[in-house]
ZABA-367622 format. One record per residue (C-alpha): x, y, z. Coordinates in steps of 0.25 Angstrom, whole numbers, padded with zeros to 4 digits, always signed. Example, Ala and Ser with C-alpha at 12.3 -4.5 7.8 and 13.67 -1.06 7.14 Angstrom:
2
+0049-0018+0031 +0055-0004+0029 
! end
This chain:
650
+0000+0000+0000 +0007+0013-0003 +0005+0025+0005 -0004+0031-0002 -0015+0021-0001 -0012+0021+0014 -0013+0035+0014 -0029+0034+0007 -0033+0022+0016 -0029+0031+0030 -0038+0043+0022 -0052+0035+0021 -0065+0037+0024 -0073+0027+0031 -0085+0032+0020 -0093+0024+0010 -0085+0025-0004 -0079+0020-0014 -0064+0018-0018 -0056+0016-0029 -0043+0006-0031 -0033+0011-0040 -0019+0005-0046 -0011+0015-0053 -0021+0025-0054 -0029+0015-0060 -0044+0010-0052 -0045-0003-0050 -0054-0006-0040 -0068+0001-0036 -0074-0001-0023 -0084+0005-0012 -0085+0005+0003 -0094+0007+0013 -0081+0013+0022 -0069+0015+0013 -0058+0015+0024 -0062+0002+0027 -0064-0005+0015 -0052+0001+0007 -0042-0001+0019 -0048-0018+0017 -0040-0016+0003 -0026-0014+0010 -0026-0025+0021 -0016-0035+0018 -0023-0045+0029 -0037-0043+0022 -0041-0057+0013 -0043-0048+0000 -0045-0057-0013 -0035-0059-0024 -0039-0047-0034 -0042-0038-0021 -0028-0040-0017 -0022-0038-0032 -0031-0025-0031 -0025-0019-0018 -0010-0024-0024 -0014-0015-0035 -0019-0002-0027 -0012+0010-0027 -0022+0021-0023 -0037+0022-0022 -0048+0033-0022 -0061+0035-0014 -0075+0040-0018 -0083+0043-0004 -0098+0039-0004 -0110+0043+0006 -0116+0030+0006 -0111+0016+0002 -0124+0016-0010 -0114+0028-0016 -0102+0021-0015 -0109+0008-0021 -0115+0015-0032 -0100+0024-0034 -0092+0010-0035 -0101+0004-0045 -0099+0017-0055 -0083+0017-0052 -0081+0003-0056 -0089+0005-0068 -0081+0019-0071 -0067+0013-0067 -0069-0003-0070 -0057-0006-0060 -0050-0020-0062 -0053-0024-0049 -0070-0022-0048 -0080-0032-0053 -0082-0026-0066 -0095-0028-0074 -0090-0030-0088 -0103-0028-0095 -0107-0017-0104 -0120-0022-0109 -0134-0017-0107 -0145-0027-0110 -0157-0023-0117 -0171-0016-0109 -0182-0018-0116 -0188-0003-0111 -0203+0005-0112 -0206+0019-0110 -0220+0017-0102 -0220+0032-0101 -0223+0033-0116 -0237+0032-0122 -0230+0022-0134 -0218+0016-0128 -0210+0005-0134 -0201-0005-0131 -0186-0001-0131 -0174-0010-0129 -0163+0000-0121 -0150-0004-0113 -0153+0005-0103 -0163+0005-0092 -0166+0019-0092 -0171+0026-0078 -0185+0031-0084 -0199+0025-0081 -0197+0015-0096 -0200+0000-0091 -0187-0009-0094 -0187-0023-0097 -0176-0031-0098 -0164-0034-0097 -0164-0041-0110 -0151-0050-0113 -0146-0043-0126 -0152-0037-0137 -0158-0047-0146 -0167-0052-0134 -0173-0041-0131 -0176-0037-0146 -0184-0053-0145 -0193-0048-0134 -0194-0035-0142 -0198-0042-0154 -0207-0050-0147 -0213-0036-0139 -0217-0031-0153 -0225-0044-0157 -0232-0045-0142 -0236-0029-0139 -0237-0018-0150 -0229-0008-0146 -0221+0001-0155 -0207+0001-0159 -0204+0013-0164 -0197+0026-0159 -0207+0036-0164 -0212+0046-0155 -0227+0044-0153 -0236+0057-0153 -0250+0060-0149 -0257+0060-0161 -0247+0055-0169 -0256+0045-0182 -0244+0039-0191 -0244+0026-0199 -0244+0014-0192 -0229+0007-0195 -0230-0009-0198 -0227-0013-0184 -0242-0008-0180 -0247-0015-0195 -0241-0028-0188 -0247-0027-0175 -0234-0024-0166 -0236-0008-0165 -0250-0001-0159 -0245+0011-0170 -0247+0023-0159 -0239+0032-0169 -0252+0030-0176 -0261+0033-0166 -0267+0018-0165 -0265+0016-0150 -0266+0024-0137 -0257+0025-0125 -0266+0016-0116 -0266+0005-0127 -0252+0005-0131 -0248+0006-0115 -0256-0008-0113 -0247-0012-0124 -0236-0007-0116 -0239-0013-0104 -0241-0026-0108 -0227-0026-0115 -0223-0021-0100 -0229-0033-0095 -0222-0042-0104 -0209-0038-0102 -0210-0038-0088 -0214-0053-0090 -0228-0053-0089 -0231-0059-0102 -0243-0065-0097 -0255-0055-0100 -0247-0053-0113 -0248-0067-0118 -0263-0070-0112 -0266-0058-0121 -0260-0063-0133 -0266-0079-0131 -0281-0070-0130 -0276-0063-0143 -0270-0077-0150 -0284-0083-0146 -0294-0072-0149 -0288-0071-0162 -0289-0085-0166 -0303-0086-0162 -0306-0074-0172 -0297-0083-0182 -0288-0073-0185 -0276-0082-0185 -0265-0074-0189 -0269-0065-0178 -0268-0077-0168 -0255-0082-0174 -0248-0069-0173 -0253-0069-0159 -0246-0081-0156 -0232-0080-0161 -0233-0066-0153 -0237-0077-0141 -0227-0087-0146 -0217-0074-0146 -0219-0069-0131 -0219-0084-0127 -0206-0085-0133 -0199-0074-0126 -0205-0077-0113 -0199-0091-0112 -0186-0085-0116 -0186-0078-0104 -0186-0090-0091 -0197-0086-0083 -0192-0087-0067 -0202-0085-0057 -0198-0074-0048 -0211-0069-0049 -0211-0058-0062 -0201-0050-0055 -0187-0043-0061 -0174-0049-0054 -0159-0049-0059 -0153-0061-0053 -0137-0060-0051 -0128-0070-0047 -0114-0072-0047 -0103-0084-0048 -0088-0082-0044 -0075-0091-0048 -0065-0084-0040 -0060-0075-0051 -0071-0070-0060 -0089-0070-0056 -0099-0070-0063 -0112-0063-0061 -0126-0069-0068 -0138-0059-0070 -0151-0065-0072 -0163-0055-0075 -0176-0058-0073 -0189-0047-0078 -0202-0051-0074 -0199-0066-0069 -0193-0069-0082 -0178-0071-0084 -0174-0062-0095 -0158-0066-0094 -0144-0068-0089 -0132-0063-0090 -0118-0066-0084 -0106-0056-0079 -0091-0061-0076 -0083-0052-0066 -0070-0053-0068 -0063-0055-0057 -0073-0054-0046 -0073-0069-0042 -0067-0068-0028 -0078-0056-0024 -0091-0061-0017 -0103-0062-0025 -0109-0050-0017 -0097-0041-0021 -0099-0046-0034 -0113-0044-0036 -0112-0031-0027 -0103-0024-0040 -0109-0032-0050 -0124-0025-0047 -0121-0011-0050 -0112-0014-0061 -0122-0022-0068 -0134-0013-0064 -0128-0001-0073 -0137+0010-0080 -0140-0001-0091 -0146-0011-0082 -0158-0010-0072 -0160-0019-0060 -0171-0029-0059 -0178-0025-0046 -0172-0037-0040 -0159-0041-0041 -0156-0055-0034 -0142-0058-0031 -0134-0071-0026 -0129-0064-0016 -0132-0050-0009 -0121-0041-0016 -0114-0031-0008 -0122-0018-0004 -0134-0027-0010 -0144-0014-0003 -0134-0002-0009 -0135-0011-0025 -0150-0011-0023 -0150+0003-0022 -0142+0007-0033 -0148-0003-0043 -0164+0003-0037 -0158+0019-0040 -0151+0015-0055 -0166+0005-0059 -0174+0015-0053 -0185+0005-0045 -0181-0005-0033 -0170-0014-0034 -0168-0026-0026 -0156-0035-0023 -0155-0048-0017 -0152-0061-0014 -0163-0070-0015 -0161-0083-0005 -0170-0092-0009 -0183-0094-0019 -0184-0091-0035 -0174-0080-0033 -0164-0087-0028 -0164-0098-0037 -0163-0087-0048 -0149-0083-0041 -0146-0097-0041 -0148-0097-0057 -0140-0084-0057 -0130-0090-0052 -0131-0104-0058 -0129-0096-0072 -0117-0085-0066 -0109-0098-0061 -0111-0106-0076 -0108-0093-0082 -0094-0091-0073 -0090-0104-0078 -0093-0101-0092 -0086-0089-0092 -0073-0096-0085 -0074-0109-0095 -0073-0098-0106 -0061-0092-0101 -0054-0104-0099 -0057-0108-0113 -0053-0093-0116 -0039-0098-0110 -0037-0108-0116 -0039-0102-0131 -0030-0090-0128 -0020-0091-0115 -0021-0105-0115 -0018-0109-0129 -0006-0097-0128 +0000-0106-0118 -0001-0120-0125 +0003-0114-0136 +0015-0110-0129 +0019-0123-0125 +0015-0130-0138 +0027-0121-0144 +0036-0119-0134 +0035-0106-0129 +0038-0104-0113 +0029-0092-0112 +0013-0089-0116 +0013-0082-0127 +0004-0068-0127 +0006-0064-0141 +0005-0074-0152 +0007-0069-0168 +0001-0074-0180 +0005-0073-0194 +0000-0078-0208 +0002-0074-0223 -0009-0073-0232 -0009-0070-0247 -0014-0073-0260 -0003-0081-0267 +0007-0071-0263 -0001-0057-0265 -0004-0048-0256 +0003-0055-0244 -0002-0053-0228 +0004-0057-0216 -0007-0057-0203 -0002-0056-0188 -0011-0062-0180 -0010-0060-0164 -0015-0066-0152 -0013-0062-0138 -0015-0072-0127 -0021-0080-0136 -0033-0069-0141 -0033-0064-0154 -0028-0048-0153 -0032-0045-0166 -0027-0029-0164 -0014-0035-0165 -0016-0042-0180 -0009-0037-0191 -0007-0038-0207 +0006-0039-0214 +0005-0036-0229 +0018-0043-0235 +0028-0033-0241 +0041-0042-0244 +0035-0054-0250 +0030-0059-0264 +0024-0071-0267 +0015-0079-0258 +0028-0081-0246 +0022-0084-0234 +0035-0086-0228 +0042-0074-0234 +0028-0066-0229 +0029-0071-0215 +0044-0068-0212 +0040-0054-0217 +0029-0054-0209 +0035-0057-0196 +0049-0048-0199 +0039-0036-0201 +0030-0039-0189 +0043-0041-0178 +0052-0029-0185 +0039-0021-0182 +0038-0027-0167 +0053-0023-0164 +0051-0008-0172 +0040-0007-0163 +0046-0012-0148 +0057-0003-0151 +0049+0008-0151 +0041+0005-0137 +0055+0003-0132 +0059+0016-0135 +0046+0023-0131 +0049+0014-0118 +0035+0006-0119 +0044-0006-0121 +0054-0010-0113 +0068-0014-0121 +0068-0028-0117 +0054-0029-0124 +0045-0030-0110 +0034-0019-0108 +0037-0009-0098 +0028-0009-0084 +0014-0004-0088 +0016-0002-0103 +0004-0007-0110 +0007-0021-0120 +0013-0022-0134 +0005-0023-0146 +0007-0022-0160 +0019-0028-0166 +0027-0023-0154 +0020-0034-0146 +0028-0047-0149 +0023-0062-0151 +0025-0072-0142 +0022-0080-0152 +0020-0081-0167 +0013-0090-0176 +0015-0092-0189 +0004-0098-0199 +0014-0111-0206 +0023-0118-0205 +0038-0120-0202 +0042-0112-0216 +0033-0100-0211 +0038-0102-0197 +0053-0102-0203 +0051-0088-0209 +0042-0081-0198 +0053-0085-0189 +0065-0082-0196 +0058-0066-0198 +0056-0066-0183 +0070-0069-0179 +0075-0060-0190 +0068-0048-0184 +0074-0054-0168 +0062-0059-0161 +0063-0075-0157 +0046-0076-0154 +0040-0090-0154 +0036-0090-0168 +0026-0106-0175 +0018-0108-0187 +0006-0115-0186 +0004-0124-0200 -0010-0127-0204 -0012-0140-0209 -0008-0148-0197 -0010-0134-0187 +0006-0138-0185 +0014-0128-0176 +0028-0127-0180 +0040-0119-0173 +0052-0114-0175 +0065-0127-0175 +0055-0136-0172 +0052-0145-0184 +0041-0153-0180 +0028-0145-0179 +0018-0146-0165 +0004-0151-0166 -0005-0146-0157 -0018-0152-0150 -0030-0149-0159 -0036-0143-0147 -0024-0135-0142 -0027-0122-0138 -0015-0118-0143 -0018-0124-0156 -0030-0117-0158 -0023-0101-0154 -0014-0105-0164 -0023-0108-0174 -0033-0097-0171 -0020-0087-0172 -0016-0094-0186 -0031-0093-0192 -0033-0079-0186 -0019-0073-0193 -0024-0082-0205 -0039-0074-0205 -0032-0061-0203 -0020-0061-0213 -0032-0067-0224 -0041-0056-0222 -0031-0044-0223 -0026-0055-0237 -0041-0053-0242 -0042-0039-0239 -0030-0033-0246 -0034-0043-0257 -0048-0037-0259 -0042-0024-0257 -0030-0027-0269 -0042-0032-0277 -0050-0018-0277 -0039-0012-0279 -0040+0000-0290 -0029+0005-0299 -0035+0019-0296 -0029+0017-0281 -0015+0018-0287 -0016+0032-0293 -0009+0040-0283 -0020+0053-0278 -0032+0043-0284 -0039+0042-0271 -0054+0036-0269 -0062+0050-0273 -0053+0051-0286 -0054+0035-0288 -0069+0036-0287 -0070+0049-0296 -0061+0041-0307 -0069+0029-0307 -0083+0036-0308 -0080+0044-0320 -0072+0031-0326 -0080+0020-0322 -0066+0011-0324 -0053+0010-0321 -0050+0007-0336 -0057+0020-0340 -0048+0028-0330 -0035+0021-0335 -0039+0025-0349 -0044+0039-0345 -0035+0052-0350 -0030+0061-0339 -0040+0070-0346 -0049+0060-0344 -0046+0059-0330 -0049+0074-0327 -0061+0073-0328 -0064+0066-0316 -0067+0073-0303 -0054+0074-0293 -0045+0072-0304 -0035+0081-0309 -0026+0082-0320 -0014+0077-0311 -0023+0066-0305 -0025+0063-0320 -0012+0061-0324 -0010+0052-0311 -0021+0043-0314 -0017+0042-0329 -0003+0039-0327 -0008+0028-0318 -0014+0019-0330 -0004+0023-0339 +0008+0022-0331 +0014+0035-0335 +0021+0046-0327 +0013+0058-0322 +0023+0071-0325 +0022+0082-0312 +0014+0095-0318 +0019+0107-0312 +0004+0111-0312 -0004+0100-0305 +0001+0088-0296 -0006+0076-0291 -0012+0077-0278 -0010+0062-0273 -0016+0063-0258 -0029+0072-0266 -0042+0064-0265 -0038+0060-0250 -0029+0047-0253 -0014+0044-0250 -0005+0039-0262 -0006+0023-0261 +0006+0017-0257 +0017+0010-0266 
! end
C-alpha cells in the first residue's frame, strides 16, 4: 500500500457512498457502501479471506476516489450508472446491447395502432412484450391484423376527415376511420379487446369468433365461415407457442443464476398474462466465485436499463443484496409497483427451479463450446507445435499460396492466424514483379524476400522511434506489433519439399531462421526442412484441421484477388492508356464515337469536335493509335491531370 492510499483510508467518512478503484489512472473497479470507512479499509486487510480476483484487484490499486450519497438508495442507483459509464474490469458487467421488441398502444388516442418500439416509454401507452427478436413479434403482429381491424398506417386522423378506404379495409383488416366509417366508441371496443388479447385473455376473443364461425355457416355463407376459421386456427396457433403456466394470469420475470467458479450465468424467464413469452440467457465473465445474491443484486439494474420494463413481479432464486433499495429503483424507472422475491414454495418456485434447470444446461453449454473453442485454436496451436518440433506455442502462423493463369497476372496471398483465429486485418496480396511464366517456386521466393525485407525496414524504424527494443522484445507498455513488422512463429507453405526449398532459401537469404513447412495436398502431407520423410497427421488432429483451414483460406483469398484483376484486365479500355484521358473525356469520346475503332480512325480534327477536347488533347489521342510523336507547340500544352485523373503508371 503506498502512502498515498494510506493517507485517503485515515480521511474517510463513515457515510453511505460510492468508491471508485483505480490502477494507473485507470478504474477498474466500482462499488458502494452503506459506510465507506468500513468497507474500503476491508479492501486492505492482509488477514481478510478475499477471493482470487479480489485480491489480483487490490494488487492492482493505486489510488481510489469517493462520490458521498445521503442514503444507501442513492449510492445503489449511482453505482449502477458508474459501472455502466466506466465498465471496470473488475464488475459484473452486462455484456448486452439488445433491446427486445414492445408491442406498444397509445390508448390515449381516438385510433391508435399497434406499434413495435424498443423502448418502453414512461407515458400512459400500454406495453406488451418483451418479444424475443423481431421476426416473432411481427407473427403476432401479423396475426393481430387478421384477429382485430385496427389500422396500420401512420396517417393522422381528423375529425371530419371522408377519404377513400385503402385495401386493407376492402379485406376486412382496417374499420377505415380516415374514412369516417367507424366511431371512437366502436373502434376502442376493438382496441380493447386486442388489450385483452395480448395481455393473455384470449378467451372472450376466441368465443366471439367460434359464435361468428357458427352464425356464418348457419346462413351458409361459407367462405365467410372458413376465413373465420383460419383466423381461429391462427390465434390457436400462437397461443400454444406460448406455454401456458399457471401463476394465475399475472406478469413475472423469473431470474435464476448457475455458478462454475469462474464465470455464471443468469436465466430470465418472462412470463405476461400467465403465459411464458420466452427466455433468455446471460454469462458473466468472471463472477463465479460471487454469491448468487451479489450477483443477482448488479445484474438487476443492469438488466432493467431505460429499454426494458420490469414485470410487476420479479422472482428470484435468491434474495439479492439490498433486494428493498432494487424494488425501488425498478418501481421509479417502470412507473407502477414493483415487486421482488424469493418465492419458497408452490408454482412460483418450481418456476425458479426451471430457471435454474435452464441457467445450469446453458452454463455448460457455453463451457462445452469454449472448450471445443480451445481445441480448434490454442489447442491445435499447441499439437501443431509438437507434431513439427517447435518448443514454444506458436501465436502468429503465416500462410502463402500462388495463383495465376498459366503464368499471367501472378498473386502471392498471406494469410494470418493468431492464436489460431483468422485475423484477416493482417491478410495481404503480392502482385508478382520478377517472374515470368507460371513459377511458382520462382514467385514464392519472391514472395517471402519481399515480405521479410519489409519486416526488417519496418522493425528498424520502431527501433529508432524507441517502440522496439534492439534486441526485438516490446518495451514495458508499448501496444503489440502488426503488419509486416510482427513476425511469424511460424510459416506455412502450400506444396511440397520444391516449394519449401525456395521459401526457405529466400528467408535465410533475407536473415531470419523461422519454423517454415508445406502442406502437399494430395496426401495433406507436412514436410520440413532436412527431414526427408514427410509427417502424416491423424485425420481428426486438430492440428491438421488449422493447418488445412489456414491452406484453403490463403488458397480463397489469393484466388479471389486472381479473378478480380483478371476481370478487371478483361475490361480494360485502350482509351485508359492515353495520358490526361480521364473518365468525363472517355465517356464524351465514346458517346460521340459509338466505338473504339471509329476514334482510332478519327482526325485530330475530328476529334475536336467533342466536348473537353482540345487541339492538344487531340494530337494526344491521335498519336496513341497511330504510334506517332506529339511535337510541343509553344501555343498550347496538354494538361494531363485535367479532367480530374492522374497519368496511369508504367
Amino acid at each position: 500500500m503506498n502512502d498515498l492510499l494510506r493517507l485517503k483510508i485515515e480521511r474517510l467518512p463513515t457515510c453511505p457512498g460510492c468508491y471508485l478503484m483505480k490502477s494507473e489512472g485507470k478504474i477498474i473497479y466500482v462499488g458502494k457502501a452503506i459506510n465507506l470507512k468500513n468497507r474500503v479499509s476491508q479492501y486492505f486487510h492482509a488477514s481478510r479471506d478475499h477471493t482470487v480476483k479480489v485480491r489480483a484487484m487490490v494488487a492492482r490499486i493505486d489510488d481510489f476516489d469517493i462520490v458521498l450519497c445521503d442514503t444507501n438508495l442513492e449510492a445503489l442507483i449511482l453505482e449502477s450508472n458508474l459501472i455502466k459509464l466506466h465498465k471496470p474490469q473488475y464488475n459484473i458487467l452486462l455484456k448486452d446491447d439488445k433491446h427486445y421488441p414492445y408491442l406498444r398502444i397509445d390508448v390515449t388516442q381516438d385510433y391508435p395502432r399497434v406499434e413495435l418500439v424498443r423502448r418502453v416509454g414512461k407515458d400512459k401507452a400500454k406495453y406488451f412484450g418483451p418479444y424475443m427478436g423481431a421476426t416473432g413479434v411481427r407473427e403476432v403482429m401479423d396475426v393481430l391484423r387478421t384477429l382485430f381491424p385496427l389500422r396500420t398506417c401512420a396517417m393522422p386522423i381528423k375529425p371530419g376527415m371522408n377519404k377513400r378506404p385503402c385495401l386493407h379495409h376492402q379485406l376486412g383488416e382496417c374499420l377505415a376511420p380516415c374514412a369516417g366509417l367507424t366511431t371512437p366508441q366502436e373502434y376502442g371496443e376493438v382496441v380493447q379487446e386486442v388489450v385483452d388479447f395480448l395481455g393473455g385473455r384470449s378467451d372472450a376473443v376466441m368465443e366471439r369468433l367460434n359464435k361468428q364461425m357458427v352464425e356464418a355457416a348457419k346462413q351458409m355463407r361459407f367462405e365467410q365461415a372458413a376465413l373465420i376459421r383460419d383466423r381461429i386456427r391462427d390465434a390457436q396457433s400462437l397461443m400454444e407457442r406460448q406455454k401456458a403456466i399457471n401463476v394465475r394470469g399475472g406478469d413475472q420475470d423469473i431470474l435464476a443464476c448457475a455458478t462454475d467458479d469462474i464465470d455464471a450465468m443468469v436465466e430470465v424467464v418472462f412470463v405476461r398474462g400467465g403465459h411464458m413469452i420466452g427466455a433468455e440467457n446471460y454469462a458473466l465473465e468472471g463472477a463465479g466465485d460471487q454469491s448468487v445474491s451479489q450477483i443477482l443484486g448488479q445484474f438487476l439494474l443492469q438488466f432493467y436499463d431505460e429499454g426494458r420494463q420490469a414485470a410487476s413481479e420479479v422472482l428470484c432464486m435468491e434474495l439479492p443484496e439490498q433486494a428493498e433499495d432494487i424494488a425501488s429503483v425498478l418501481t421509479e424507472r417502470k412507473g407502477a409497483k414493483v415487486n421482488v422475491r424469493e418465492p419458497q414454495r408452490g408454482t412460483k418456485h418450481k418456476l425458479v427451479e426451471l430457471a435454474l434447470k435452464n441457467a445450469r444446461d446453458a452454463l455448460d453449454k457455453r463451457n462445452a463450446h469454449l472448450e471445443r473453442q480451445k481445441e480448434r485454436t490454442t489447442g491445435a496451436c499447441a499439437a501443431l507445435a509438437e507434431a513439427v518440433g517447435m518448443e514454444t506455442v506458436p501465436r502468429r502462423i503465416e500462410g502463402y499460396d500462388i495463383s495465376n493463369t498459366q503464368g499471367v497476372l501472378s498473386v502471392a496471398s498471406m494469410v494470418v492466424a493468431i492464436d489460431g483465429e483468422a485475423a484477416r486485418k493482417e491478410y495481404r496480396h503480392f502482385r508478382i514483379k520478377t517472374v515470368e511464366g507460371a513459377n511458382d517456386f520462382a514467385s514464392m521466393n519472391e514472395v517471402l524476400t519481399r515480405r521479410l525485407t519489409r519486416a526488417t525496414q519496418e522493425r528498424e524504424a520502431l527501433i529508432a522511434e524507441g517502440r522496439l527494443n534492439p534486441d526485438g522484445t516490446l518495451p514495458e507498455g508499448a501496444p503489440p506489433l502488426t503488419g509486416f513488422a510482427d513476425l511469424p512463429d511460424l510459416i506455412l507453405i502450400d506444396g511440397g519439399p520444391q516449394q519449401l526449398r525456395f521459401a526457405r532459401t529466400a528467408m535465410l537469404a533475407v536473415g531470419y531462421d523461422i519454423p517454415i513447412f508445406g502442406l502437399a495436398k494430395r496426401l495433406e502431407e507436412i514436410f520440413l526442412p532436412h527431414q526427408e520423410e514427410s509427417i502424416l497427421l491423424d485425420r481428426k488432429s486438430p492440428a491438421l484441421h488449422l493447418i488445412q483451414r489456414i491452406r484453403d483460406e490463403a488458397h480463397r483469398f489469393g484466388i479471389t484477388h486472381h479473378r478480380k484483376l483478371r476481370q478487371k484486365a478483361g475490361m480494360h479500355s485502350s482509351l485508359e492508356d492515353i495520358p490526361g484521358i480521364g473518365a468525363t473525356r472517355r465517356r464524351a469520346l465514346l458517346t460521340h464515337f459509338k466505338s473504339i475503332a471509329n476514334i482510332a480512325q478519327a482526325t485530330p480534327d475530328d476529334l475536336c469536335q467533342v466536348d473537353g477536347i482540345g487541339k492538344a488533347q487531340a494530337r494526344v489521342i491521335w498519336a496513341h493509335y497511330h504510334k506517332a510523336a506529339v511535337k510541343e507547340d509553344d501555343h498550347e500544352t496538354v494538361d494531363l491531370k485535367q479532367d480530374g485523373e492522374e497519368p496511369n503508371e508504367e
